[in-house]
C-alpha positions in Angstrom: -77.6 5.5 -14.4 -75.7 6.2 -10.8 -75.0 3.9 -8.8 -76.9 5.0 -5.9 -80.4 4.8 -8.5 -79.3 1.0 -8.8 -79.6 0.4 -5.0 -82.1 -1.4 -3.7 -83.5 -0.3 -0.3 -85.1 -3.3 0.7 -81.3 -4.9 1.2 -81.5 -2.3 4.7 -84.3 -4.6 6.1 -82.1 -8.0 6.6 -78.8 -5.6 7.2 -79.9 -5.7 11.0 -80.1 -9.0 10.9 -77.0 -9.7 9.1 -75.4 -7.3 11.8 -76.8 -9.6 14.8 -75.4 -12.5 13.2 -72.1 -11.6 12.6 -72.1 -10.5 16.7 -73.7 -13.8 17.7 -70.6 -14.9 15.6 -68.4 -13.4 17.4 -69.8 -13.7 20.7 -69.7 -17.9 20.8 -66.2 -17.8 19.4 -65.0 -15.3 21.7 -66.9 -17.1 25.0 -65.7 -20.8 23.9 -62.3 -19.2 23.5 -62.2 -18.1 27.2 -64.0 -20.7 28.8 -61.6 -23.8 26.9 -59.0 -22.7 28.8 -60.5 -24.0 32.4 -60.7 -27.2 32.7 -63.1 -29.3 34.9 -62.0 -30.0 38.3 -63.2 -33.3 38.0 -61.0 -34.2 35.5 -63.0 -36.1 32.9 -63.5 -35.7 29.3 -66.2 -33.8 27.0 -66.5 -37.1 25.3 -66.9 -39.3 28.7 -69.3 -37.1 30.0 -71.2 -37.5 27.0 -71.5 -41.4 27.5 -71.6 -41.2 30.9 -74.7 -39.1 30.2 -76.2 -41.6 27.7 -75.5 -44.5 29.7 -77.2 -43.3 33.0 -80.3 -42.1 30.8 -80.4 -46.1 29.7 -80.7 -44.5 25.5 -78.9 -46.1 22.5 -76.8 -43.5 21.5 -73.5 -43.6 19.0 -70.4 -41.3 20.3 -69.0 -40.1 16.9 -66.0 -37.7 16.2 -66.4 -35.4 13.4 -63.6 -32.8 11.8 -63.7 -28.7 12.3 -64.3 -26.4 15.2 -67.8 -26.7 17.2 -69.2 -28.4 14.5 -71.1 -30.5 17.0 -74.3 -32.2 16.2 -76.7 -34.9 17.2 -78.3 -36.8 14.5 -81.3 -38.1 15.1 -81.9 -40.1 12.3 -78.6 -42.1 13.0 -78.8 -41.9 16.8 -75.1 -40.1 16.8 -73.7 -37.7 19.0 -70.5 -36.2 16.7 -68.3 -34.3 18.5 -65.8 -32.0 17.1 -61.6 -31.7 17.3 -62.5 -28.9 19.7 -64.7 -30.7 21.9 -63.7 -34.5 21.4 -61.2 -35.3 24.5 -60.9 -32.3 26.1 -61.3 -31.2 29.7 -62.6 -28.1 29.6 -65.4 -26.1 31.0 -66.6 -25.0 27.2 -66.2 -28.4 25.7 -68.3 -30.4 28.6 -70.9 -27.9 27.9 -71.5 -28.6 24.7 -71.3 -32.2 24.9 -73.8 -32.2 27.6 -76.1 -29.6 25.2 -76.2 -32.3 22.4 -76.8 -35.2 24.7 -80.0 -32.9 26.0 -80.7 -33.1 22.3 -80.5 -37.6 22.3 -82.8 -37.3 25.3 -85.1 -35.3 23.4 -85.0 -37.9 21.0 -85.3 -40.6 23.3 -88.6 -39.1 25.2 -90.1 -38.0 22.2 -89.9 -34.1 22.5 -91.9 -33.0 19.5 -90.9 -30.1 18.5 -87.6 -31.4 17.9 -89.2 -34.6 15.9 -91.5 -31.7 13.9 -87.8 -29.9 13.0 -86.8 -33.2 12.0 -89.4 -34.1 9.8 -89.2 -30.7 8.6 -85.7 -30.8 6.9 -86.2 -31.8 3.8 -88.9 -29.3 3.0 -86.7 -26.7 4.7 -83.9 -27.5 2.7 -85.7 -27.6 -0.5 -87.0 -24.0 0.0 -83.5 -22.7 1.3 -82.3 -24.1 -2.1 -84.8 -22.9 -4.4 -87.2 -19.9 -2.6 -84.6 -17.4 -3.9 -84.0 -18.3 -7.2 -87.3 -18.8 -7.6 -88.9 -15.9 -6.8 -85.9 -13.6 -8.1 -86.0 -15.0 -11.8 -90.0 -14.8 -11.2 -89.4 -11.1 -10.6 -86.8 -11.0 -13.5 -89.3 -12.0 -15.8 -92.5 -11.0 -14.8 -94.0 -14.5 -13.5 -96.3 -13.7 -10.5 -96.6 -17.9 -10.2 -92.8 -17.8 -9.7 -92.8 -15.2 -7.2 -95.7 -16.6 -5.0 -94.0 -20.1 -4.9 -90.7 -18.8 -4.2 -92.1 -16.9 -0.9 -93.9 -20.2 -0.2 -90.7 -22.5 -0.3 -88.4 -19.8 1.2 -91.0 -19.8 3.9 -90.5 -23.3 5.0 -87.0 -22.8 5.3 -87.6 -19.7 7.6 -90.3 -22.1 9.9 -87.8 -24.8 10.1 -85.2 -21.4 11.5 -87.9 -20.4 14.1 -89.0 -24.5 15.0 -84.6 -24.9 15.9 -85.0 -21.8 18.6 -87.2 -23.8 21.4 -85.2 -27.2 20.5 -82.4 -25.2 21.1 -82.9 -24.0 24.0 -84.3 -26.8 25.7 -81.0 -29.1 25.3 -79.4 -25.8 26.9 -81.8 -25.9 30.0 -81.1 -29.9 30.0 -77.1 -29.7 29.9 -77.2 -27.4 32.7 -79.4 -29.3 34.6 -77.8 -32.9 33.9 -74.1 -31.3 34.4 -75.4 -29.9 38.0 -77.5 -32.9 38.7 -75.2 -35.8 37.9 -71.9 -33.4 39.7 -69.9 -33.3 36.4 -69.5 -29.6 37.1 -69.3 -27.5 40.3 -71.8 -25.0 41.2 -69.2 -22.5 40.8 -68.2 -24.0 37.5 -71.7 -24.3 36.1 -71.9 -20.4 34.9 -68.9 -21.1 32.5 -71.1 -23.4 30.8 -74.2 -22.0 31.0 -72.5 -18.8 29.4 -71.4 -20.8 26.6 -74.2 -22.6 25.7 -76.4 -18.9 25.8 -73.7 -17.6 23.6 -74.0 -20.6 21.0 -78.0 -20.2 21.3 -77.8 -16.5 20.0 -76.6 -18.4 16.5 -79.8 -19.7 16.2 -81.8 -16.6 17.1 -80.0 -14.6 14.9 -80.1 -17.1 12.0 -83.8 -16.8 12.2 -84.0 -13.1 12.7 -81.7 -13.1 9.1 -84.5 -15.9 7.8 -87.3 -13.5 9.0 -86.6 -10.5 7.8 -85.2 -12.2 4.2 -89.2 -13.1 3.5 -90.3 -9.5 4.9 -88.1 -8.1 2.1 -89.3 -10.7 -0.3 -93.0 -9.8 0.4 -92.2 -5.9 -0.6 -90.4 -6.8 -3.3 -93.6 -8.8 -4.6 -96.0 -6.1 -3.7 -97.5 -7.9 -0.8 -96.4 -6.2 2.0 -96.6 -2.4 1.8 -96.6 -2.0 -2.0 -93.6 -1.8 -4.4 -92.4 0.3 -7.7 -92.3 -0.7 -10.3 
C-alpha cells in the first residue's frame, strides 16, 4: 500500500489548530522577551507587587516560588500564588504583569468568581478524559467497539469544556491586572501597554489550546461516523 493511501485526512482538521498554537507559542515568548528588559520606574519587584496586591485586597494568600520559565500559577486549592525564576524578583514590565494577572486570579478566588470555581471543580474530570478519551476511543475504533468509541468522545469532551471554561477565567485576571496595576500606581500609564501586551500574548495560549481541544473532538466525531459520515 502507498504511503499516501495510509494517510488519514482528518489529521488536516486540528493542523490549523496545531499551527495557531505553535504561533501563540511564539508570540508570548517573543513579547515577554522584549518587555523583561524594561524595568518598572517604580522600582519594585514582581514578587512585592504581588503581596502588596494581596495585602491591600485583605485575602489570605501564600507567595510561593516555583522552578522553570513562566510557569506561573495560582492554586486555588492551596491558596498559593507560585511564581517562576523568570518572574520571582524581577523588576520588569513583563514580570509585574504576570504577577498582577495571577493575583487577579486569588481575587477571583476570594470573591467567589464562579466560573473560575466551576474550572476548578472541573479538573479532575477534565483530567481523566485528557488521559483516557483518546485511547479510549482509538482502541474502540481498533477493534470495532462502538461503547468504546462513544465514551471516549464523552471523556475527551470534558477535557475540551474544562479548555473553553479557562478562556473567560483567563481573561478576566487579564482585565483585573491591568486595572489593579493602573489603579494601585504600580505602573505608569505609559507603562501599562507593555503589560497589557503581554498578558494578551499569554491569553492567546489558552485560546489556541482550546481551538487544538475543539477541533480534536470534531475529528473524533468523523472518525466515529457522527459528524458527516466516515469509510469504512
Amino acid at each position: 500500500m502507498f504511503p499516501f493511501m495510509m494517510f488519514d485526512w482528518t489529521m488536516v482538521i486540528v493542523i490549523p489548530g496545531f499551527l495557531l498554537a505553535l504561533w501563540a507559542q511564539f508570540k508570548i515568548k517573543r513579547t515577554f522577551a522584549k518587555y523583561d528588559k524594561f524595568d518598572a520606574r517604580g522600582g519594585i519587584t514582581a514578587d512585592r507587587v504581588a503581596r502588596d496586591i494581596i495585602s491591600r485586597g485583605g485575602i489570605q494568600v501564600e507567595i510561593g516560588r516555583v522552578s522553570g520559565n513562566m510557569t506561573d500559577n495560582y492554586d486555588p486549592r492551596s491558596r498559593t500564588l507560585n511564581m517562576s525564576d523568570s518572574t520571582y524578583g524581577s523588576r520588569s514590565l513583563a514580570a509585574i504583569g504576570v504577577a498582577a494577572h495571577e493575583a487577579g486570579h486569588a481575587f477571583q478566588h476570594a470573591q467567589g468568581y464562579f466560573p473560575l470555581s466551576l474550572r476548578t471543580n472541573f479538573v479532575p474530570v477534565a483530567n481523566f478524559g485528557s488521559m483516557l478519551g483518546m485511547p479510549m476511543f482509538f482502541i474502540g475504533l481498533f477493534m470495532g467497539y462502538g461503547i468504546l468509541i462513544q465514551l471516549g468522545i464523552v471523556f475527551f469532551a470534558f477535557a475540551v469544556l474544562f479548555g473553553i471554561l479557562t478562556l473567560p477565567v483567563e481573561f478576566n485576571a487579564s482585565s483585573r491586572a491591568i486595572r489593579i496595576l493602573s489603579d494601585g500606581g504600580y505602573l505608569t500609564p505609559e507603562e501599562l501597554p507593555a503589560a497589557r501586551k503581554v498578558l494578551n500574548a499569554a491569553a492567546w495560549t489558552y485560546v489556541a489550546a482550546a481551538v487544538v481541544a475543539v477541533l480534536s473532538l470534531v475529528r473524533l466525531l468523523i472518525l466515529s461516523g457522527l459528524l458527516g459520515g466516515r469509510d469504512d
